[in-house]
N, C-alpha and C positions, 0 to 999 in steps of 0.2 A: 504494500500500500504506500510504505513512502516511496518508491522508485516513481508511482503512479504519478502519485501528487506534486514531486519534484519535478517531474517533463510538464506535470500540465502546466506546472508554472515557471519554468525553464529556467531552471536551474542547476545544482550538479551537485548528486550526492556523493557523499564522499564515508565510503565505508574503512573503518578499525577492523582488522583482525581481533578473532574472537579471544584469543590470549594474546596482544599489542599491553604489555605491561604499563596502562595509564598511569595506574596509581602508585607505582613502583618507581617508573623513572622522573626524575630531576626535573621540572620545568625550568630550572636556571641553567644547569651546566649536562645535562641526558645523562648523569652518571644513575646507572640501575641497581637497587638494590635485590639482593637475594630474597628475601624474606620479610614480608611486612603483613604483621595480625590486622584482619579486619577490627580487630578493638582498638588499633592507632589511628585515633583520629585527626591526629598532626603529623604532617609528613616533617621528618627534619633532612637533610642531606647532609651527611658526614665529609663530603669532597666540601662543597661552597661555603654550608653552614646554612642555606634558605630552611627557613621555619613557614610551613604553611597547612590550611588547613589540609587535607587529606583531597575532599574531593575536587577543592580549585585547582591544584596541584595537575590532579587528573585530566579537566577540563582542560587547562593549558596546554598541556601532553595532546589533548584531542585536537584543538584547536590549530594547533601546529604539524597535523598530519600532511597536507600537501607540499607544505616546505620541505620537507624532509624524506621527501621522495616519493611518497606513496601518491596514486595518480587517482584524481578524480572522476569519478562517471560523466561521460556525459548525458545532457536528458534521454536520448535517443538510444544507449543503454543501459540505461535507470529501468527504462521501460518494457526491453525486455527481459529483465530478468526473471526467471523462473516463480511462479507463486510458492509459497514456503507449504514444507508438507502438512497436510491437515485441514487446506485451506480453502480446495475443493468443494463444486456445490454439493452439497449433502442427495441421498439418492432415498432418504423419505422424507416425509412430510412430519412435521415433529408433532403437527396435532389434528386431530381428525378432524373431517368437517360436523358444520356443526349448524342447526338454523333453531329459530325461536319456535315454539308450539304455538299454534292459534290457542289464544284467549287466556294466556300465561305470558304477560308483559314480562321480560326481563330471565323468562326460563330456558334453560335452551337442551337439548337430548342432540344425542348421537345421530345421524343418518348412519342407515343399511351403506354397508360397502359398494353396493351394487346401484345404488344411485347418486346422480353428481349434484354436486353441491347446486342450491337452488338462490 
């Protein structure tokens, strides 16, 4: 849906690798750390010494994607990328039909399978 939404309004998505260590690496100086607990909420960097919070940190890291080589879609393949699996039109109908009974405002019963909806 966002590749859709990005062509229709021509623009160019720019996709992260699903493990692109955002919140790990440096937004001052790209030095990566080995290991960082989701419970540190302050990124500190041991190379520069930047103190930040954790997910700006991340965002900058994000924000910084095309500089640094990684190439951006453009609308025209934004759009056709693959639908994600699952995402397919469904091959029932999630609720059966259904109509109001004469002279029961607001009731409604099941139709026979063998008649279409009215």
């Amino acid at each position: 849906m966002l590749g859709y939404k990005t062509a229709w309004n021509g623009g160019a998505l720019i996709l992260a690798d699903r493990w692109y260590p955002s919140s790990k690496t440096c937004s001052g100086c790209g030095t990566v750390k080995t290991k960082l607990a989701l419970s540190e909420r302050t990124y500190h960097c041991d190379h520069c010494g930047l103190d930040l919070n954790r997910d700006v940190n991340a965002a900058r890291n994000l924000l910084s994607l095309p500089p640094m080589g990684r190439r951006a879609k453009t609308p025209a393949e934004a759009a056709q990328d693959p639908a994600p699996p699952g995402s397919g039109q469904r091959t029932r109908n999630p609720a059966p039909h259904t109509r109001a009974r004469p002279g029961t405002p607001g009731r409604k019963t099941r139709l026979p399978a063998t008649h279409p909806p009215q």
